[in-house]
C-alpha positions as CSV (number, residue, x, y, z in Angstrom):
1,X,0.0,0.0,0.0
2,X,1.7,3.2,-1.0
3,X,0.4,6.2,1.1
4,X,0.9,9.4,-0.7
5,X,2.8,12.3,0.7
6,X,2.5,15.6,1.4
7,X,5.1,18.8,1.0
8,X,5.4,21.1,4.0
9,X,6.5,24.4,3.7
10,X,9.6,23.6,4.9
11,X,10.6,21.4,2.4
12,X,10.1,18.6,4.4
13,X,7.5,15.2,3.9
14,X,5.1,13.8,5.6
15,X,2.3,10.8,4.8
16,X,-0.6,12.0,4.4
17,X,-2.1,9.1,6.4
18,X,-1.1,7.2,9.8
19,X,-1.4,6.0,12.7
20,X,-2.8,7.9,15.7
21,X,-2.5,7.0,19.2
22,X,-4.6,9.0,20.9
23,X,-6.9,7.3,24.2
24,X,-4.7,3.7,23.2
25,X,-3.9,2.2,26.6
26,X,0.0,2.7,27.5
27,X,-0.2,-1.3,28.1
28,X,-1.8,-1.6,24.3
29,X,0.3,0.9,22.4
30,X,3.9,-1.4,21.2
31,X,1.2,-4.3,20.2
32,X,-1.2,-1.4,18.4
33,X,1.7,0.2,16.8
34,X,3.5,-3.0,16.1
35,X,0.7,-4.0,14.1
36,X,0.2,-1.2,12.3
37,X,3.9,-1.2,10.9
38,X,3.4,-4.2,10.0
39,X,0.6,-3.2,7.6
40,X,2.2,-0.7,6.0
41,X,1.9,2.5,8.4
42,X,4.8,4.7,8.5
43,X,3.9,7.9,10.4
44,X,2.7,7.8,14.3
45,X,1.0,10.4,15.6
46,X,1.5,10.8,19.3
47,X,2.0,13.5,22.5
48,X,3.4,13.4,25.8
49,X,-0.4,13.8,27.5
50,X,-1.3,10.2,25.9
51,X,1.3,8.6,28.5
52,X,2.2,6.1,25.9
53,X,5.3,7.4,23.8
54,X,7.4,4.5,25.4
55,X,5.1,1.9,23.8
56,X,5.6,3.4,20.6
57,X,9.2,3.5,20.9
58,X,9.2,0.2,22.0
59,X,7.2,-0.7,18.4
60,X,9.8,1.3,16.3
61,X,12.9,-0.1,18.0
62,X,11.6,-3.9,17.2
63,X,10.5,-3.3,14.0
64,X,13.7,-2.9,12.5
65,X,12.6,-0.5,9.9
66,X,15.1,2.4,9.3
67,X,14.6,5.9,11.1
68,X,14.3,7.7,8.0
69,X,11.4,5.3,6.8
70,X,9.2,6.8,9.8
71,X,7.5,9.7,10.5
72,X,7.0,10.4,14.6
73,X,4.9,13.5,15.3
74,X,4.4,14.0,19.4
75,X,3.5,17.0,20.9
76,X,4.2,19.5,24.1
77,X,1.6,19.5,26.8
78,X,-0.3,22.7,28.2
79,X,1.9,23.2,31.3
80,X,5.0,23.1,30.0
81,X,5.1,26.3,28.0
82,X,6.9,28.5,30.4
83,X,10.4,29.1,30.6
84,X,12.9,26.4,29.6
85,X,9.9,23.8,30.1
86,X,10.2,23.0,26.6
87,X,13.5,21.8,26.1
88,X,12.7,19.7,29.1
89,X,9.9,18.0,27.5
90,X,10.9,17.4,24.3
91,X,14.2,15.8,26.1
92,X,11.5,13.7,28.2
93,X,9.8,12.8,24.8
94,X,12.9,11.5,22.9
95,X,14.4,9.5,26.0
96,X,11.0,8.2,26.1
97,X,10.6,7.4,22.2
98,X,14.0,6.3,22.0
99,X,14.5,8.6,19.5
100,X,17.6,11.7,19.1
101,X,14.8,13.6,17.0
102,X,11.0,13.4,16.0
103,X,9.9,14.1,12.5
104,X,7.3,16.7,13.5
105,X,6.9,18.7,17.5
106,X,3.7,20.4,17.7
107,X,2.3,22.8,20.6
108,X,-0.7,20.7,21.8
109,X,-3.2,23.5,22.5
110,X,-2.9,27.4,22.6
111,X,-3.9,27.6,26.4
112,X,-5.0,31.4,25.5
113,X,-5.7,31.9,29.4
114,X,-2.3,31.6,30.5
115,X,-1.3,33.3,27.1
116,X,1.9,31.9,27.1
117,X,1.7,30.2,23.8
118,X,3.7,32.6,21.8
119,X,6.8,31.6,24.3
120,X,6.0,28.2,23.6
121,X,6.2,28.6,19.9
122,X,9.7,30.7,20.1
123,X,11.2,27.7,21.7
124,X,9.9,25.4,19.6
125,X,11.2,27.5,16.9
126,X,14.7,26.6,19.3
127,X,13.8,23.0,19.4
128,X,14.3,22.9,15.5
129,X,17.1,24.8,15.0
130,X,19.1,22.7,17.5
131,X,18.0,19.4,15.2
132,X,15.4,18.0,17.9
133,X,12.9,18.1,15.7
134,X,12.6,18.3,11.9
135,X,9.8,20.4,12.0
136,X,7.4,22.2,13.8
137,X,3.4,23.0,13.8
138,X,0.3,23.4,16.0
139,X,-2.5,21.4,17.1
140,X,-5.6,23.4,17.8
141,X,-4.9,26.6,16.8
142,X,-7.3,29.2,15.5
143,X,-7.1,32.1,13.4
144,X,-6.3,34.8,16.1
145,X,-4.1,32.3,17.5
146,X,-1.6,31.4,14.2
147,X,-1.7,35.2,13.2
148,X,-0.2,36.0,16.6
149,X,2.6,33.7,16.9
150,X,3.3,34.2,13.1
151,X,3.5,38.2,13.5
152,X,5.7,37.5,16.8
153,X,8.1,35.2,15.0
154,X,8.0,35.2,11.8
155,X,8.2,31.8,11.1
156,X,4.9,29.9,10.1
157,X,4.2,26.4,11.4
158,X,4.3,23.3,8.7
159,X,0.5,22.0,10.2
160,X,-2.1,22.7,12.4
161,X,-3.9,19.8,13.9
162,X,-7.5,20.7,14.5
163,X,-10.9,18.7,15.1
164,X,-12.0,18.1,12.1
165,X,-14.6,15.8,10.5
166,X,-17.6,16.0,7.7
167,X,-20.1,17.7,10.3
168,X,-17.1,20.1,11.6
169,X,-14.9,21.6,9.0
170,X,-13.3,24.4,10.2
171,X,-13.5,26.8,7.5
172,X,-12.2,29.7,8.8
173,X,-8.7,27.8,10.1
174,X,-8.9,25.7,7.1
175,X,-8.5,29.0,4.6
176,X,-6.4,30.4,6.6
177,X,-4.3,27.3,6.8
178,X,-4.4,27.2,2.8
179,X,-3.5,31.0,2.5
180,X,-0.4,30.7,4.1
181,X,0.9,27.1,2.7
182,X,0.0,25.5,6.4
183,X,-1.4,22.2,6.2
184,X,-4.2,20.5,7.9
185,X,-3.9,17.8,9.9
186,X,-7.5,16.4,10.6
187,X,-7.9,15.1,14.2
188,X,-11.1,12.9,15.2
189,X,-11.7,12.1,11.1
190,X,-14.0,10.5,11.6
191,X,-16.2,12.2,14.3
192,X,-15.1,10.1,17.5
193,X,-18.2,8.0,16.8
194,X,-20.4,11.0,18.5
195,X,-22.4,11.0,15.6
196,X,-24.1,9.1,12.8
197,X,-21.8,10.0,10.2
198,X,-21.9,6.5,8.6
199,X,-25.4,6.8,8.2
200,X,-25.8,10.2,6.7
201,X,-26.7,9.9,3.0
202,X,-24.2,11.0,1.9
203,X,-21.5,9.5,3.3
204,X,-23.3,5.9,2.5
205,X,-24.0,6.2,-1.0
206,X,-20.6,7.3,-1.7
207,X,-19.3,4.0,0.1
208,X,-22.2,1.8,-1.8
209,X,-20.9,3.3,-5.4
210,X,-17.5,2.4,-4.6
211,X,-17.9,-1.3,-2.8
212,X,-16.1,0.5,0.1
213,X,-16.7,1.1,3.9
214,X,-18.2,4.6,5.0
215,X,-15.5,4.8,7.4
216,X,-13.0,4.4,4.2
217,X,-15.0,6.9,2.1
218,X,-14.9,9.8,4.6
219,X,-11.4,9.4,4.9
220,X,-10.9,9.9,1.1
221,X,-12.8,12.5,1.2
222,X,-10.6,14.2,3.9
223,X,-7.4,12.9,1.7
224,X,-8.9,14.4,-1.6
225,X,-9.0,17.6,0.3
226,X,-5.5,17.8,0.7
227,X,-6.0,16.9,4.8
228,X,-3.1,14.4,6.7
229,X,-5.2,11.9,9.0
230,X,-4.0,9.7,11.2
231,X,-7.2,7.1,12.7
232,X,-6.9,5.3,15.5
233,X,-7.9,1.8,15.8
234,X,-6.6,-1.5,17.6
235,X,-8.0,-3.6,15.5
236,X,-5.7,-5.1,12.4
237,X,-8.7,-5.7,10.3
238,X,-9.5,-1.8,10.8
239,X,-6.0,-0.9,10.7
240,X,-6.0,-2.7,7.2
241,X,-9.2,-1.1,6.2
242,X,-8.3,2.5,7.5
243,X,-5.0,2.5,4.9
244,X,-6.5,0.8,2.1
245,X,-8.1,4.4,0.4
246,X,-5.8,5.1,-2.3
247,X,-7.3,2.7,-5.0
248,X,-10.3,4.8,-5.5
249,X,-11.5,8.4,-6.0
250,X,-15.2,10.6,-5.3
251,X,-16.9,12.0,-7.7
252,X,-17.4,15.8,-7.1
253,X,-20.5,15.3,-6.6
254,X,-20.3,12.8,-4.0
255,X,-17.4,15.5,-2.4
256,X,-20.1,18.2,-2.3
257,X,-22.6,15.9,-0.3
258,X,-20.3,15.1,1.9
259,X,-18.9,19.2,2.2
260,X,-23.1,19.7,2.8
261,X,-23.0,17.9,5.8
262,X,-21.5,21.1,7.7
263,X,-24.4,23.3,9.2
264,X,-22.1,25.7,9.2
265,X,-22.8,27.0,12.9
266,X,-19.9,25.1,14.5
267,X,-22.6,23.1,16.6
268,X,-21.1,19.9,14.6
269,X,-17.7,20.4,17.3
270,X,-17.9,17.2,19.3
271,X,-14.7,18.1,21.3
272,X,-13.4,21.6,23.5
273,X,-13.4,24.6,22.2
274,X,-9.6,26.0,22.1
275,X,-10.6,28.9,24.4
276,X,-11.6,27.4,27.0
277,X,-8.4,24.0,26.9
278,X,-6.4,25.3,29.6
């Protein structure tokens, strides 16, 4: 299975589809992600909050696939933006991954009440430079958010990882993102199972014209908008499923139905705002 990739604006790649360990059990994650190497998955998408970046180093170290063949995003957590608190983590995160660098370090959430996010980003900015990680982004950002730490720094993150999913899209960050060469990375593709999105119209008769699963057609419909996802499951029969959307292509049509499927009110979140993560 060949997963395609994806330019950043820093010249660096990245799949456009993984493996994401998000709420996998710290006991769970080296069998989860052990499996999911061995289907084909190259990029892991984890953060120090899951608690289980051992387990995934413990996967890439006895898979015997070389570093350069993998793609490890993980992410700093909301209380350690102050002061040197981010060299600290990321140094907690590598021991912990096994790993002298990750592929991809993102600040998890913006925490805009202690509004010390922009401090974050600058030593992240650090973090790169000194060849801990290969590049740097976001998670949950919005608009006011990016524009701040880009006028502060100067230097625009590769992605932003937002909640996003057929009934959520995130237009506003999304344009934004697309303005200034930012990709998307979509968390929760698949709405977290907090809604019927299998069953909406939609989504079903694109799956029925193509003899594939809902679950697969939604997330060809996030990698025909240009979007990086990374689904979790800990299933192999899933994992297989999840990876195998590259053999087919929507319609436009069938893209439009599923793009209808936004009210457009933001009532489709089925996660925290960013405002009020602190």
């Amino acid at each position: 299975m060949t997963v395609s990739q994806i330019t950043l604006n820093d010249g660096n790649t990245i799949p456009q589809l993984g493996y994401g360990v998000f709420k996998v059990p710290p006991a769970d994650t080296e069998r989860a992600v052990s499996e999911a190497l061995e289907v084909g998955y190259r990029h892991i998408d984890t953060a120090a909050i899951y608690g289980n970046e051992e387990g995934v180093g413990a996967a890439i170290a006895a898979s015997g696939i070389p570093r350069d063949e993998l793609f490890v995003t993980t992410k700093l957590w909301n209380d350690r933006h102050d002061g040197d608190e981010p060299d600290a983590a990321i140094d907690e995160s590598l021991s912990k991954l096994g790993l002298d660098r990750v592929d991809l370090y993102l600040v998890h959430w913006p925490t805009p009440m202690r509004d010390n996010y922009v401090h974050a980003w600058e030593k992240l900015i650090g973090i790169r430079e000194r060849g801990r990680a290969t590049s740097i982004g976001v998670s949950n950002f919005l608009v006011p958010h990016l524009e701040r730490i880009v006028a502060a720094t100067g230097v625009v993150p590769v992605v932003d990882q937002i909640e996003l999913h057929p009934a959520y899209q995130q237009r506003e960050v999304a344009d934004w993102a697309a303005a200034h060469d930012v990709r998307v990375e979509a968390w929760g593709p698949l709405g977290q199972g907090k809604y019927d999105l299998f069953g909406a119209e939609p989504v079903a008769s694109a799956a029925a014209a193509h003899a594939v699963t809902p679950a697969q057609a939604v997330l060809r419909w996030h990698i025909q908008h240009g979007f990086i996802v990374f689904p979790k499951s800990v299933r192999r029969a899933r994992l297989e499923e999840n990876i195998d959307v590259f053999g087919f292509e929507l319609t436009d049509a069938e893209m439009r139905g599923i793009d209808a499927l936004d009210p457009g009110d933001g009532s489709g979140r089925v996660s925290a705002h960013p405002d009020d993560v602190d």
